[in-house]
N, C-alpha and C positions, 0 to 999 in steps of 0.2 A: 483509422487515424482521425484524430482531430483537432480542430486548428482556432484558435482563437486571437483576432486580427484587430488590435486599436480598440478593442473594445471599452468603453465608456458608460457609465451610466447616472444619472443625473435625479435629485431626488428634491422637488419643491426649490430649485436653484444649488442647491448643494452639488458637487462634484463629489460620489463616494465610491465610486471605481473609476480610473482615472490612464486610457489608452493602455490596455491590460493585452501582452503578446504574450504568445505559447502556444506549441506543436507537442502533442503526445502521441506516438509513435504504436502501430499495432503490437500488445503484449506490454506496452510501455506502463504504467505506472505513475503517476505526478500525483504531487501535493501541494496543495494550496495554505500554507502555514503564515502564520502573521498574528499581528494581535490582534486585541478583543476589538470589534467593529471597522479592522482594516478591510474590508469589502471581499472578503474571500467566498464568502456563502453565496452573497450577490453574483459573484462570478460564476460559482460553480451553475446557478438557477440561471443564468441567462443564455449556459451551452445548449439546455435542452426548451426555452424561450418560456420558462416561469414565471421568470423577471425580463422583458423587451428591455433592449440595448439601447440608453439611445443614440448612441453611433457604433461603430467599428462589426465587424461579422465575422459569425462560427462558419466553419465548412468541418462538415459533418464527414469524411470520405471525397472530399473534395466538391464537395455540391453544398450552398448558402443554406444555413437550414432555415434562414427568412422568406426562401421558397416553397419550403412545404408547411401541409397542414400542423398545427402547434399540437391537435391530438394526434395524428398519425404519425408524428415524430417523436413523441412521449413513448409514447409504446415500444416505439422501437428504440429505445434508453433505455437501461434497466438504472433506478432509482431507487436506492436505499440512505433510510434518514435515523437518526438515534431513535426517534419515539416508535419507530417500525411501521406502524401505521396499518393493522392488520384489521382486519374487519371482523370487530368481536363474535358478530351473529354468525359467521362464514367459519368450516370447520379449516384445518392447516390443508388438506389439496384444496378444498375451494377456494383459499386467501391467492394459493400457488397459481391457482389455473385463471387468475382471473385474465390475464394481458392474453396468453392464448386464445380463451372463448372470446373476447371480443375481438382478435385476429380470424376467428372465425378456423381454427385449427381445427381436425377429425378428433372426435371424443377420444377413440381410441388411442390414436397417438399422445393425447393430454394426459391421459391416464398413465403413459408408460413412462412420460418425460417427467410426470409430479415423481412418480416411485424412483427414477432414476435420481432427480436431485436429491428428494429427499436424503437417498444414501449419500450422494455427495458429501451433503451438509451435515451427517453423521447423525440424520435422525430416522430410523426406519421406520417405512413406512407403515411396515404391520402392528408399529406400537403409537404412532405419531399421529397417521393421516388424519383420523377421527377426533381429534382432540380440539379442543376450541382455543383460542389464544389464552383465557383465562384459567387454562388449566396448563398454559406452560412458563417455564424460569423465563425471566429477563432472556437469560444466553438462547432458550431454544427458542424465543420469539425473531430473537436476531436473527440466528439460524435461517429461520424460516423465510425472513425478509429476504434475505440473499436467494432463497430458491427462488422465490418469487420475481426478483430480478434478473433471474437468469433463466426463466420460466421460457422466454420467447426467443431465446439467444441471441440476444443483441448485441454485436460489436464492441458497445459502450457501455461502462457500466459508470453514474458519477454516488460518491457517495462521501455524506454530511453529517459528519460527526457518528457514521454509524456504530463505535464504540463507547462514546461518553458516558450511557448510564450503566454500566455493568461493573461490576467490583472486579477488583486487580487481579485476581488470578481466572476467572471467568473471562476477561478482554486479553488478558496475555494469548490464553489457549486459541480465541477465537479468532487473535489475528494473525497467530499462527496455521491454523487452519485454513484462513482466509488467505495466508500467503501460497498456501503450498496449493491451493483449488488454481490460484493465479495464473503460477507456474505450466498447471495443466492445463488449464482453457486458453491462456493468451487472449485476453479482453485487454480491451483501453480502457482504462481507467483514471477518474480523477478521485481526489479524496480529499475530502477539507478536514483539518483537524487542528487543533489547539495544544495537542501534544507532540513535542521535539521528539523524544523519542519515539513515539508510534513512526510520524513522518518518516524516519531513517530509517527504520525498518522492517517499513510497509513500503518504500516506495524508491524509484530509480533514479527518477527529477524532484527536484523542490521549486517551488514559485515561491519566494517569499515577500510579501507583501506588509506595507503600513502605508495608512489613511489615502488607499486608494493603489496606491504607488507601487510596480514592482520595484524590487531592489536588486535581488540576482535570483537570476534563473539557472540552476545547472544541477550537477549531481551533489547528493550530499556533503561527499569530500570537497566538491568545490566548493561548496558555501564555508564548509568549517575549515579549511586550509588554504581557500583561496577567497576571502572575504572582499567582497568591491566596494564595500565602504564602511565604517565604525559602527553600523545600524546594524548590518547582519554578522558582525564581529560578537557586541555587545548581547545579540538575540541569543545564542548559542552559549553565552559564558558560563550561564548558572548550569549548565547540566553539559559541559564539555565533555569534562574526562569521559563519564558514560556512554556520549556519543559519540566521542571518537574510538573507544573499544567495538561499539556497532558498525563505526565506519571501515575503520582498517581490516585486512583481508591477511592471510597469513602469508598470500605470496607479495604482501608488501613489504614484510619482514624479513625475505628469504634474503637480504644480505647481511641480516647481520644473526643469522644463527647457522649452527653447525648441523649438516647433513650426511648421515651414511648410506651405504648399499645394504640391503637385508642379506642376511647370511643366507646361504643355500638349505632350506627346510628350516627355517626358522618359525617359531612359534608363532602365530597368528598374533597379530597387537589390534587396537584400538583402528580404525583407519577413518582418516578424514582426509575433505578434498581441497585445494590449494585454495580455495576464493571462501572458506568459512572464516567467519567476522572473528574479531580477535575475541570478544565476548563470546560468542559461542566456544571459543577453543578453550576458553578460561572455565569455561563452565564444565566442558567431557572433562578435562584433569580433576577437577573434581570430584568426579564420579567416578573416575580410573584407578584401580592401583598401580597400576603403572606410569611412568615419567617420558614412555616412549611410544611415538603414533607412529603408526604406516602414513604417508601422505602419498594420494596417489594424482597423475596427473594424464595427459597424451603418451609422454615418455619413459613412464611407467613409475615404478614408487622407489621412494626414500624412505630412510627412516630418520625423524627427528629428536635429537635427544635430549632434553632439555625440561625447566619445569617453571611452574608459575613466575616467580622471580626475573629467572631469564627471559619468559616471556613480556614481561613488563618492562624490560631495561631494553631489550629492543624496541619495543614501544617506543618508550620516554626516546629515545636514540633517534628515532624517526619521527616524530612530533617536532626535534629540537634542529633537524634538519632543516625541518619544511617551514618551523617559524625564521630561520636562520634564512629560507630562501625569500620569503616575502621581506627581510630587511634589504 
C-alpha cells in the first residue's frame, strides 16, 4: 500500500501540487490524469522522493518514506518512464539485473529471475538476453523496462507515461499485456498518463487533477457518472461514449436484457464472464457468428440472446438513467 498525505510541493514561490491525498490499495491500480502541467508527474516523482515534498508525506506500507534512505528506497520502487532509460552499453539481462546486483542478490538466483521475467514480458530469453537496446523495437525496449522494474520485486511499481512513444497497435498490445502481468503479480501501482482512455482501462482509481488541484478521486464510473464538479464533467466529454463502453460491465446491463437457461447438451457457444466491459463484448460479437454467449458466473451460466443493437440500447438505457439520477 501506499499512501500519499497533503502532499505539496512548491517551485521558486509557485504552488504546483497543491495538498495532493490518495491511498492505493495492494493489487490496486491508480491514475494520475489531468492536463498538460497539472502536477501529476511532480506527484508521481515525490512517492519514491525524486522530487522532495515540501510539506505533506508518502507512507510507503505504512512507514514515512522521508525516513529512509532516498537510494535504498529507489530500489525498492520499481520505475518505469516512456524514454525506458536502458543502458545502451549494457546487453537486456544486464539492463534487467542491474537493482538486484546492486541489492547484492546470489548471481545465480539473477540469472533465473532475468530468464523468468524475460518470459514474463513475452521476450525469450534464448532470443533476447544478448541483445543490446539498439537492436531492439521501441515495444521490446518497453518490454524490457518492465522486467527490469520488477527485476527486485518490489511492492510498487510507479509509472510515467510508460506508453506514449509507441504507435497505436504496439501500446494497445502492451497495455494489454501489462494488464493481465497485473492481474498476476498484484503490485501497487501508480500510472501518470495523458491518455483518458489508457487511464480507464489500465487502471481501478483515477486522481484527477488541474493546476495542482485534485478534483475527484474514485473509480472510473464515478468520475464519468458521478462528476463532483463541471471540470471532471467537461474532462471526459470529448471521448465519453468510448469511455463509457470501457466503463460499463455487462452485469450492469443484466436488467435490461433477456436471459435463458442452456438446453441440456447443448452446443458449446462463445462464453464470457459477467464484469467484461461492454467494449470488450462489442468487440467478441464481432468476431462471432453467432448472436448468442454463454455468460458464466458463481451460480452458473446463462445464455444471452441478443445482438450489437440491443446491446447498445441497453446501454443508452442505462447512461439515461444515471444522467436522470444525477438531475
Amino acid at each position: 500500500m501506499i499512501q500519499a498525505i497533503e502532499l505539496t510541493r512548491k517551485f521558486h514561490g509557485t504552488t504546483v501540487v497543491d495538498r495532493v491525498s490518495f491511498t492505493v490499495g495492494p493489487g490496486q491500480t491508480l491514475g494520475l490524469i489531468g492536463t498538460s502541467g497539472c502536477g501529476k508527474t511532480t506527484t508521481l516523482r515525490m512517492l519514491n522522493r525524486l522530487i522532495e515534498p515540501t510539506s505533506g508525506r508518502v507512507l510507503l506500507a505504512g512507514r514515512d518514506v522521508a525516513d529512509q534512505n532516498p537510494e535504498s528506497l529507489r530500489r525498492g520502487i520499481g520505475y518505469v518512464i516512456q524514454s525506458v532509460g536502458l543502458f545502451p552499453h549494457y546487453t537486456v539481462e544486464d539492463n534487467v539485473a542491474v537493482v538486484p546486483r546492486l541489492l547484492g542478490h546470489d548471481e545465480s538466483h539473477i540469472s533465473q529471475r532475468i530468464g523468468n521475467l524475460l518470459d514474463l514480458v513475452g521476450l525469450p530469453p534464448s532470443a533476447y538476453s544478448k541483445r543490446f537496446p539498439h537492436e531492439l523495437s521501441g515495444g521490446q525496449q518497453q518490454r524490457v523496462g518492465f522486467a527490469r522494474a520488477l527485476a527486485a520485486d518490489p511492492p510498487v511499481i510507479l509509472l510515467d507515461e510508460p506508453f506514449g512513444g509507441l504507435d497505436q497497435i504496439t501500446r494497445g498490445q502492451i497495455q494489454r499485456d501489462f494488464k493481465t502481468l497485473q492481474r498476476r503479480l498484484g503490485k501497487t501501482v501508480v500510472l501518470v498518463t495523458h491518455d483518458v482512455f489508457e487511464a480507464v482501462f489500465m487502471c481501478d482509481q483515477l486522481c484527477l487533477m488541474d493546476r495542482g488541484i485534485v478534483q475527484q478521486t474514485g473509480t472510473p464510473a464515478d468520475l464519468l457518472f458521478q462528476p463532483a464538479n463541471d471540470f471532471v464533467r467537461d474532462f471526459f466529454r470529448s471521448q465519453q461514449f468510448l469511455v463509457s463502453l470501457q466503463v460499463v460491465r455487462l452485469c450492469d446491463l443484466t436488467p435490461h436484457l433477456q436471459f435463458d437457461t442452456p438446453a441440456p447438451g447443448q452446443s458449446p457457444l462463445p462464453n464470457v464472464e459477467w464484469d467484461i466491459s461492454l467494449l470488450d463484448l462489442v468487440q467478441q460479437f464481432q468476431n462471432s457468428e453467432t448472436a448468442t454467449l454463454v455468460v458464466s458466473d458463481a451460480d452458473g451460466t446463462k445464455l444471452l440472446n441478443t445482438t450489437i443493437p440491443k446491446l447498445l440500447g441497453a446501454f443508452g438505457k442505462l447512461c439515461s438513467d444515471r444522467r436522470k439520477h444525477l438531475e
